[in-house]
PDB file as gemmi writes it, atoms N, CA and C in Angstrom:
CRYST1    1.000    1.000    1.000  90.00  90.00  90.00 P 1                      
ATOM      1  N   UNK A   1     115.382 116.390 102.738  1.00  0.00           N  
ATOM      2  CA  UNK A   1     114.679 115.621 101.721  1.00  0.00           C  
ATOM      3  C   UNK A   1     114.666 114.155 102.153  1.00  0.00           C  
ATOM      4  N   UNK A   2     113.536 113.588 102.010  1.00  0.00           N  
ATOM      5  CA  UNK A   2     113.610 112.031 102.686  1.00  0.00           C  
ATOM      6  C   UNK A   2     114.040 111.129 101.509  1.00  0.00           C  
ATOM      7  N   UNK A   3     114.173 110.121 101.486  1.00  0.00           N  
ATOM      8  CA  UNK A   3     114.501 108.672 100.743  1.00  0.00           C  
ATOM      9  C   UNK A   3     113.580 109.103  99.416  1.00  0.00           C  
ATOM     10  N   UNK A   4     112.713 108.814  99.664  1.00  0.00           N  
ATOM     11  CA  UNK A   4     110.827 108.749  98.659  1.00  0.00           C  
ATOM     12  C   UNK A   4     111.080 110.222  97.616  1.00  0.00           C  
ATOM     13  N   UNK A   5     111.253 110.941  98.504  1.00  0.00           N  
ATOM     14  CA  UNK A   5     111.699 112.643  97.901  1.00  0.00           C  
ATOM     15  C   UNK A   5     112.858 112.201  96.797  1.00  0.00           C  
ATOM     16  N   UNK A   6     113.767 111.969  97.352  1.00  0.00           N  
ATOM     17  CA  UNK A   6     114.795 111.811  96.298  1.00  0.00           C  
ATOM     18  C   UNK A   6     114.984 110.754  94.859  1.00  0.00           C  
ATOM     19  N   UNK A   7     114.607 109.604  95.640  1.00  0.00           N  
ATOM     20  CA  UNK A   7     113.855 108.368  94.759  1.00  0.00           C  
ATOM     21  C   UNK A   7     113.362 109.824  93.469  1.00  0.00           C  
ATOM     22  N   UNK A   8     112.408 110.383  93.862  1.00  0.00           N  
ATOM     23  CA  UNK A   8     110.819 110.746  92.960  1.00  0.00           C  
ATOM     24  C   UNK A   8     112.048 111.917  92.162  1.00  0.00           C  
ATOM     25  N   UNK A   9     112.928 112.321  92.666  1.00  0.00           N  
ATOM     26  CA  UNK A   9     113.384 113.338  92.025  1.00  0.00           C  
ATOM     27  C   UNK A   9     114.553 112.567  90.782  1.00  0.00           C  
ATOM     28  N   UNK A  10     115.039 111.259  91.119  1.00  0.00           N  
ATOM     29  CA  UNK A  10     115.675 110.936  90.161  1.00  0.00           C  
ATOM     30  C   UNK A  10     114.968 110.304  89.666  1.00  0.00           C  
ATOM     31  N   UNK A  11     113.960 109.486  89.544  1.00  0.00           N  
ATOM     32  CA  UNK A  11     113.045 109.522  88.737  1.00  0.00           C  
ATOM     33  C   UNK A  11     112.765 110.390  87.649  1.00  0.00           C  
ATOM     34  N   UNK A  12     112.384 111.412  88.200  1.00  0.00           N  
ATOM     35  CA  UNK A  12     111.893 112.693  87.209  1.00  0.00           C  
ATOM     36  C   UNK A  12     112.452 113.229  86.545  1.00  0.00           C  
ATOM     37  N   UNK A  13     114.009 112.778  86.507  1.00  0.00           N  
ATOM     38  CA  UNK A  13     114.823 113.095  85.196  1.00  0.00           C  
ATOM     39  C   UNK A  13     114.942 111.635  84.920  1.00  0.00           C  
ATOM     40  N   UNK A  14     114.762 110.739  84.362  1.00  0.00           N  
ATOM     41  CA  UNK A  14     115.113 109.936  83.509  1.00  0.00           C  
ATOM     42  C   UNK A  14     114.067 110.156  82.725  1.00  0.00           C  
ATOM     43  N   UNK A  15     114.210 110.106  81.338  1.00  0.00           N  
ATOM     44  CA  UNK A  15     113.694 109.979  80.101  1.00  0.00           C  
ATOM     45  C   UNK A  15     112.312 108.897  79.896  1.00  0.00           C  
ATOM     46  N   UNK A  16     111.195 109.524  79.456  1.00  0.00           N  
ATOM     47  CA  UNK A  16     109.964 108.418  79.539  1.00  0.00           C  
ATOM     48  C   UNK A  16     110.353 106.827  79.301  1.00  0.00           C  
ATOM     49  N   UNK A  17     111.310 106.732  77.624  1.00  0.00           N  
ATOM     50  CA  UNK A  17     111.846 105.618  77.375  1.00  0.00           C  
ATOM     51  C   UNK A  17     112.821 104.857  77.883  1.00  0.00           C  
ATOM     52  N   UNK A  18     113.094 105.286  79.254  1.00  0.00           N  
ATOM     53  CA  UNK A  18     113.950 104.425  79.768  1.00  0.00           C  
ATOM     54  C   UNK A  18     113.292 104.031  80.870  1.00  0.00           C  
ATOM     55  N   UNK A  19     112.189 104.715  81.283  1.00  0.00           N  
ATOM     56  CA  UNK A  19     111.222 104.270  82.648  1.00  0.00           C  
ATOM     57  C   UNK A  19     111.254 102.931  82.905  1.00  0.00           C  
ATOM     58  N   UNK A  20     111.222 101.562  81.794  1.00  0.00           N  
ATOM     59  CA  UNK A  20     110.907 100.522  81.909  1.00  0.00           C  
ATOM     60  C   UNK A  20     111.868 100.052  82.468  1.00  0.00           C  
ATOM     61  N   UNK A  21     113.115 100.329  82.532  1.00  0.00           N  
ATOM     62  CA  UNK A  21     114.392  99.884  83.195  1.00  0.00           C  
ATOM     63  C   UNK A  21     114.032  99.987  84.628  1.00  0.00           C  
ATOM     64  N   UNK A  22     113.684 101.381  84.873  1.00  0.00           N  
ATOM     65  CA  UNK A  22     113.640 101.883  86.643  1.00  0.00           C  
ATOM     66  C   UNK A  22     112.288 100.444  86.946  1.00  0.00           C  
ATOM     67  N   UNK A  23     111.456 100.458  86.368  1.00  0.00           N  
ATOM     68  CA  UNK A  23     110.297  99.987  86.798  1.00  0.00           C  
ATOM     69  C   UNK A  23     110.790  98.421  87.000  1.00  0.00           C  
ATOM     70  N   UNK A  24     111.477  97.617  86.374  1.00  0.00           N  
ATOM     71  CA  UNK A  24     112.327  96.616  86.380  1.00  0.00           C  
ATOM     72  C   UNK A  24     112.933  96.691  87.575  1.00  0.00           C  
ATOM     73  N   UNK A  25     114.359  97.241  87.610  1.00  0.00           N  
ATOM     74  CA  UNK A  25     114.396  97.379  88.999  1.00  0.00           C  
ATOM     75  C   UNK A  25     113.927  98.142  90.443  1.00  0.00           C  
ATOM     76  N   UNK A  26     113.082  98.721  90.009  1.00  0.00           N  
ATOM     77  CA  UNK A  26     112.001  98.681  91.337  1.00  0.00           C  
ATOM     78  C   UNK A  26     111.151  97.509  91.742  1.00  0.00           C  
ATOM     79  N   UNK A  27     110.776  97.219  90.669  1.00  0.00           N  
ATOM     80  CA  UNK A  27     110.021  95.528  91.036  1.00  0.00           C  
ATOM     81  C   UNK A  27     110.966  94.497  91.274  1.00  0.00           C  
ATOM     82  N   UNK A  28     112.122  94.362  90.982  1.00  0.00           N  
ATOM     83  CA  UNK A  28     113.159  93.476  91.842  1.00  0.00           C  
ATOM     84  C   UNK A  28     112.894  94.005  93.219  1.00  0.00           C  
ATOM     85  N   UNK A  29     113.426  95.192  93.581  1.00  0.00           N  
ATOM     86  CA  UNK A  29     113.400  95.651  94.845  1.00  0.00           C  
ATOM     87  C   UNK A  29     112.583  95.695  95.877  1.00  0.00           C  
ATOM     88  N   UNK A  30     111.670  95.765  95.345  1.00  0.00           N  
ATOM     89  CA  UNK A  30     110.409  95.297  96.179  1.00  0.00           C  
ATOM     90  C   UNK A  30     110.174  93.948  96.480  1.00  0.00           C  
ATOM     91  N   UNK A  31     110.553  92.974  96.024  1.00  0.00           N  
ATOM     92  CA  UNK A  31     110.528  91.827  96.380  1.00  0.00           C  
ATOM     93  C   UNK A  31     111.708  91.342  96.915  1.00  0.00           C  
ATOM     94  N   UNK A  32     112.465  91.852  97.055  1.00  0.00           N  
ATOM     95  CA  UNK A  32     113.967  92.477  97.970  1.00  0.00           C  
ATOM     96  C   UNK A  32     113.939  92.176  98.951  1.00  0.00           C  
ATOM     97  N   UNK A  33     113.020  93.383  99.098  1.00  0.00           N  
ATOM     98  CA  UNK A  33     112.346  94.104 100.473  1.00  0.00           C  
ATOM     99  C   UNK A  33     111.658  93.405 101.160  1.00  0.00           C  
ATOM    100  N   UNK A  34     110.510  92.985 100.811  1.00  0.00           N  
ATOM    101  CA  UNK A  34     109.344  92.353 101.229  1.00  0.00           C  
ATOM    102  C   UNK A  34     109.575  90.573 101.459  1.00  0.00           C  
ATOM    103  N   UNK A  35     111.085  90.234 101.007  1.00  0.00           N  
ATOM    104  CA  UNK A  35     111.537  88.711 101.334  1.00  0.00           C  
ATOM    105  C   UNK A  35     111.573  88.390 102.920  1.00  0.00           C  
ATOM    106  N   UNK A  36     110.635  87.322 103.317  1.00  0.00           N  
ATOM    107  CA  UNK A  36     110.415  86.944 104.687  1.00  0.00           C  
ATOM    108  C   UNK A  36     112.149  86.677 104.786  1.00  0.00           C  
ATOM    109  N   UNK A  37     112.475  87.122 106.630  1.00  0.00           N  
ATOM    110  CA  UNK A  37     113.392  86.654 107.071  1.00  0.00           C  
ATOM    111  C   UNK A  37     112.875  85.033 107.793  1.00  0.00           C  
ATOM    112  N   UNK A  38     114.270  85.347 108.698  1.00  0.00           N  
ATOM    113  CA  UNK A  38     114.033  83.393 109.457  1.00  0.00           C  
ATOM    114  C   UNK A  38     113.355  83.915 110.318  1.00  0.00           C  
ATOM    115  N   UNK A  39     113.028  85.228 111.246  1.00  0.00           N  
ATOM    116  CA  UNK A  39     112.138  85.606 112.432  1.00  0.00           C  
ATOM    117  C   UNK A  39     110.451  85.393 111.500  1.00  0.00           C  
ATOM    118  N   UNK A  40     109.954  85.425 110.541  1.00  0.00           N  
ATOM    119  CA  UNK A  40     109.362  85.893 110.063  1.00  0.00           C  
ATOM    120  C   UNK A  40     108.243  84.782 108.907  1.00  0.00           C  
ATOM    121  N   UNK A  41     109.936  83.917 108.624  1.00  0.00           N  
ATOM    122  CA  UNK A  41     109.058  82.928 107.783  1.00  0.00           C  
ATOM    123  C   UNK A  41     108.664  81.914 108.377  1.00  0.00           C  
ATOM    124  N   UNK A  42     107.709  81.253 107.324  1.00  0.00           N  
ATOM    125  CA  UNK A  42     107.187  79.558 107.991  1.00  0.00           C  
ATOM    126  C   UNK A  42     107.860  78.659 108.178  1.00  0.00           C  
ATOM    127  N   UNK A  43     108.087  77.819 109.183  1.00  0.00           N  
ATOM    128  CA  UNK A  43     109.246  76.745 108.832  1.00  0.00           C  
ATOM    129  C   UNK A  43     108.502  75.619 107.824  1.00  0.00           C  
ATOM    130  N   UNK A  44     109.844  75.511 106.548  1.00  0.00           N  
ATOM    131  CA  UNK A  44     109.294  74.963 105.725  1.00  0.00           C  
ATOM    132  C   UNK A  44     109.869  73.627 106.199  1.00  0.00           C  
ATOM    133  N   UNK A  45     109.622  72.261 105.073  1.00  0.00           N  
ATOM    134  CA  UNK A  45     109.590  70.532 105.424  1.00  0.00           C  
ATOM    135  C   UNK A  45     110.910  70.951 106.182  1.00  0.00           C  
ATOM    136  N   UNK A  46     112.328  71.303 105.814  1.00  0.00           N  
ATOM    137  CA  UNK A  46     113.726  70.841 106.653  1.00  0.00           C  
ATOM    138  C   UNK A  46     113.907  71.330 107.707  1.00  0.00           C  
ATOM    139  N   UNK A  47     112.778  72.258 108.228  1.00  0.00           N  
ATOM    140  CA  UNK A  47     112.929  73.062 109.189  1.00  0.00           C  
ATOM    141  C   UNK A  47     111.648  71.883 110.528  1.00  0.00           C  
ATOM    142  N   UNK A  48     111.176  71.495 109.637  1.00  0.00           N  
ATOM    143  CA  UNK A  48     109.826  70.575 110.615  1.00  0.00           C  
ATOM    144  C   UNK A  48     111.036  69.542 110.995  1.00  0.00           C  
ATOM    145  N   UNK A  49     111.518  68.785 109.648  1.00  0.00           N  
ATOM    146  CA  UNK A  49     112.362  67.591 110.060  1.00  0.00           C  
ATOM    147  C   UNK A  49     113.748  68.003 111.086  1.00  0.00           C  
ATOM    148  N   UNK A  50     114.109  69.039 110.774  1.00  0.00           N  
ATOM    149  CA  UNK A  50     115.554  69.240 112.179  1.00  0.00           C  
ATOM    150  C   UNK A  50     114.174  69.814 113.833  1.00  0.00           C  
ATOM    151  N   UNK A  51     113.401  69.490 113.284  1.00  0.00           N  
ATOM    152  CA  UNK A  51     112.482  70.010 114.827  1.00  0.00           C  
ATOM    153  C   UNK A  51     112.158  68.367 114.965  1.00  0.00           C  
ATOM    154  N   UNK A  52     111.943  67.238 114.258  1.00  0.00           N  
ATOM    155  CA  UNK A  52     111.271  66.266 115.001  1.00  0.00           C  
ATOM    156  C   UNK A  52     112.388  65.718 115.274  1.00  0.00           C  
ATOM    157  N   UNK A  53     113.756  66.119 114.592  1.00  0.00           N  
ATOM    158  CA  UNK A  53     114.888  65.064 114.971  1.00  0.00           C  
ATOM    159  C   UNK A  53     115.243  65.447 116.793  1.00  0.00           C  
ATOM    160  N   UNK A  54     115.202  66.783 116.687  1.00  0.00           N  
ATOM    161  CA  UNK A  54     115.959  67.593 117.950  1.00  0.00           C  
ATOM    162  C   UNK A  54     114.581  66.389 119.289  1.00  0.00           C  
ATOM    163  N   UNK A  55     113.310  66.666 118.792  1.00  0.00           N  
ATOM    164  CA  UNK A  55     112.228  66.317 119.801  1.00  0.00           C  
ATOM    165  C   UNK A  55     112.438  64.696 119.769  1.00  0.00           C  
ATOM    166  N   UNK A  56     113.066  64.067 119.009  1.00  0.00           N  
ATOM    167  CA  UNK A  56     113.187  62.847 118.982  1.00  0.00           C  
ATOM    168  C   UNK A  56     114.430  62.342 120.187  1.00  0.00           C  
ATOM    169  N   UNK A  57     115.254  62.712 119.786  1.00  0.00           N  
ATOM    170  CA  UNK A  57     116.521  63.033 120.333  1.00  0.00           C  
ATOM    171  C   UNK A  57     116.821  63.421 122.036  1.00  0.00           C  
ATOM    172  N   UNK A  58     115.829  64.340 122.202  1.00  0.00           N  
ATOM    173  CA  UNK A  58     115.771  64.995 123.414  1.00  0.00           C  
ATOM    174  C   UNK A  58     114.959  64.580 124.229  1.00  0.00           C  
ATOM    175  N   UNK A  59     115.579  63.682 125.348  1.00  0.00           N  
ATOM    176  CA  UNK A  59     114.933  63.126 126.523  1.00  0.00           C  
ATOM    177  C   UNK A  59     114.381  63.829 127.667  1.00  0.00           C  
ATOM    178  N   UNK A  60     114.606  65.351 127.529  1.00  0.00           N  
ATOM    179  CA  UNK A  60     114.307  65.919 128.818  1.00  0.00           C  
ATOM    180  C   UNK A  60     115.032  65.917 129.729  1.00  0.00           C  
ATOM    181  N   UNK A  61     115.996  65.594 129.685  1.00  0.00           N  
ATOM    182  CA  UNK A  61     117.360  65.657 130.922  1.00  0.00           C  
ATOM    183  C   UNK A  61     117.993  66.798 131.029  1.00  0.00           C  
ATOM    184  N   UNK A  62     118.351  67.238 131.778  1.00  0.00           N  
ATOM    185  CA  UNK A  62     119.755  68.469 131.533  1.00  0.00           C  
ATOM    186  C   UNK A  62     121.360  68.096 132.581  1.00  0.00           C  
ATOM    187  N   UNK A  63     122.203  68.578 131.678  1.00  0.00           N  
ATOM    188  CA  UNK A  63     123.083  68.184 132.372  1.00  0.00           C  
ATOM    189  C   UNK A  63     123.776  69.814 132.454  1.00  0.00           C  
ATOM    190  N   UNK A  64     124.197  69.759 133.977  1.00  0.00           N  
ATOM    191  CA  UNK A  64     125.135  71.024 134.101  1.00  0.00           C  
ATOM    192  C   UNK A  64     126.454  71.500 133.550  1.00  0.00           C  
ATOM    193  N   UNK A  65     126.633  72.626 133.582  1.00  0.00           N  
ATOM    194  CA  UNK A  65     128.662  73.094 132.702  1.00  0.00           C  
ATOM    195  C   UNK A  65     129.090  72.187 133.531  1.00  0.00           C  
ATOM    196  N   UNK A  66     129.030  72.136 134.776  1.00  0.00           N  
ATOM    197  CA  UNK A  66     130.146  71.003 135.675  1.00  0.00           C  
ATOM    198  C   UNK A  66     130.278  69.952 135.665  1.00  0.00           C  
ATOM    199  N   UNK A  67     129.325  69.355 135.288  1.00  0.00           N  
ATOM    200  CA  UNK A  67     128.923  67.773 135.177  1.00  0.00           C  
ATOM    201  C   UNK A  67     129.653  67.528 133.649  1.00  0.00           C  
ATOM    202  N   UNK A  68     129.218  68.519 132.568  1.00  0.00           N  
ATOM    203  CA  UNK A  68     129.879  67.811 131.185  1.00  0.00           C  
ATOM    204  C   UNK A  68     131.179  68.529 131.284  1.00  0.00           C  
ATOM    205  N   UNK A  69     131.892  69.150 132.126  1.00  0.00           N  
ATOM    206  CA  UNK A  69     133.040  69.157 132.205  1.00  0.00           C  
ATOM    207  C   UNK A  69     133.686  68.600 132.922  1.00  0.00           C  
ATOM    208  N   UNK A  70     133.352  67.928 133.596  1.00  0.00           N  
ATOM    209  CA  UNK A  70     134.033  66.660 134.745  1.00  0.00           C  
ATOM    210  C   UNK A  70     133.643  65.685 133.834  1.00  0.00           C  
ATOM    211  N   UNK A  71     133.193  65.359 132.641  1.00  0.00           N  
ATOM    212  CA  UNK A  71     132.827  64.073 131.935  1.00  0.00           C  
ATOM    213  C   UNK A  71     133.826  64.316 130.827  1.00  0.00           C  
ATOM    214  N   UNK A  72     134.424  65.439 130.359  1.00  0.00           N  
ATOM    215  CA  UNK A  72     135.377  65.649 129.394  1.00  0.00           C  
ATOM    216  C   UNK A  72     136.657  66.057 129.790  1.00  0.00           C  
ATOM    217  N   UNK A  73     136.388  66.099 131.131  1.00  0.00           N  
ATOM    218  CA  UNK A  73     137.829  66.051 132.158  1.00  0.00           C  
ATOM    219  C   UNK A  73     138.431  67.466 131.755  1.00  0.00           C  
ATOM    220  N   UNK A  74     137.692  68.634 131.569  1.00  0.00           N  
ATOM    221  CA  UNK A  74     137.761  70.090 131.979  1.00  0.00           C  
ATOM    222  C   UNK A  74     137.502  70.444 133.017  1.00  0.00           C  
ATOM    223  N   UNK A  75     138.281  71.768 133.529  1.00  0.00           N  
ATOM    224  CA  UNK A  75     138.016  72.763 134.879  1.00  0.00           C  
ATOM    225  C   UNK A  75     137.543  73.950 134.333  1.00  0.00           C  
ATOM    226  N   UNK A  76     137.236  74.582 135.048  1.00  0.00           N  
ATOM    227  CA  UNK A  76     137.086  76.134 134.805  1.00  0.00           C  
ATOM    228  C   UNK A  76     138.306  76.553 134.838  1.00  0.00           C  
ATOM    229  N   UNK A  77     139.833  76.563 135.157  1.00  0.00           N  
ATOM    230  CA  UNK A  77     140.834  77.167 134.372  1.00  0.00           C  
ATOM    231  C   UNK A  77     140.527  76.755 132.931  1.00  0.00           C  
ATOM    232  N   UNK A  78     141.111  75.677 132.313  1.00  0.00           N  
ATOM    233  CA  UNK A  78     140.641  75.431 131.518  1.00  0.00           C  
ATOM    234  C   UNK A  78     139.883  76.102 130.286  1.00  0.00           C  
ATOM    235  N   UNK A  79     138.695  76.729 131.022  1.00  0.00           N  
ATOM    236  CA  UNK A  79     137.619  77.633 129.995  1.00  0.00           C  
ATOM    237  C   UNK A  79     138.180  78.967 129.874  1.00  0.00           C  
ATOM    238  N   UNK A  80     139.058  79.293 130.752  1.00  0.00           N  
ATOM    239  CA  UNK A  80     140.172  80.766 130.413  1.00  0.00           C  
ATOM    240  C   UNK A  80     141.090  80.798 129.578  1.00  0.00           C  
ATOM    241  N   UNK A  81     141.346  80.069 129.187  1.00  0.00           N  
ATOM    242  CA  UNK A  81     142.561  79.316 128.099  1.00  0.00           C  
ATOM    243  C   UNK A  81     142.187  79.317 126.416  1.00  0.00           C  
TER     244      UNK A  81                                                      
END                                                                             
């Protein structure tokens, strides 16, 4: 029996006058369901502003693991630790 099957079967015993309950929370659930994730949604204003800060911010340089660990006076023992 799938999901939908069973759903429809407990359904079909609840009582006409209580339908409005199920229908209540089915319409929560569906909008549950159907809530954009972060893959999915738009980036809204705080999501533009941490993007112009990062593009503001970011000169285009890169610095290597070795380089910012010889600048913070780490080794690679160190990163085993």
């Amino acid at each position: 029996m799938s999901n939908k099957e069973r759903i429809i079967q407990l359904i079909d015993n609840v009582p006409d006058n209580r339908l409005v309950y199920i229908v209540d929370i089915l319409e929560s659930l569906k909008a549950y369901a159907n809530e954009p994730t972060a893959e999915t949604a738009a980036p809204d204003e705080w999501d533009m502003a941490m993007i112009r800060d990062a593009e503001r911010i970011n000169d285009g340089t890169t610095v290597s693991l070795e380089e910012m660990m010889a600048k913070d006076g780490f080794t690679y023992a160190d990163l085993q630790n």
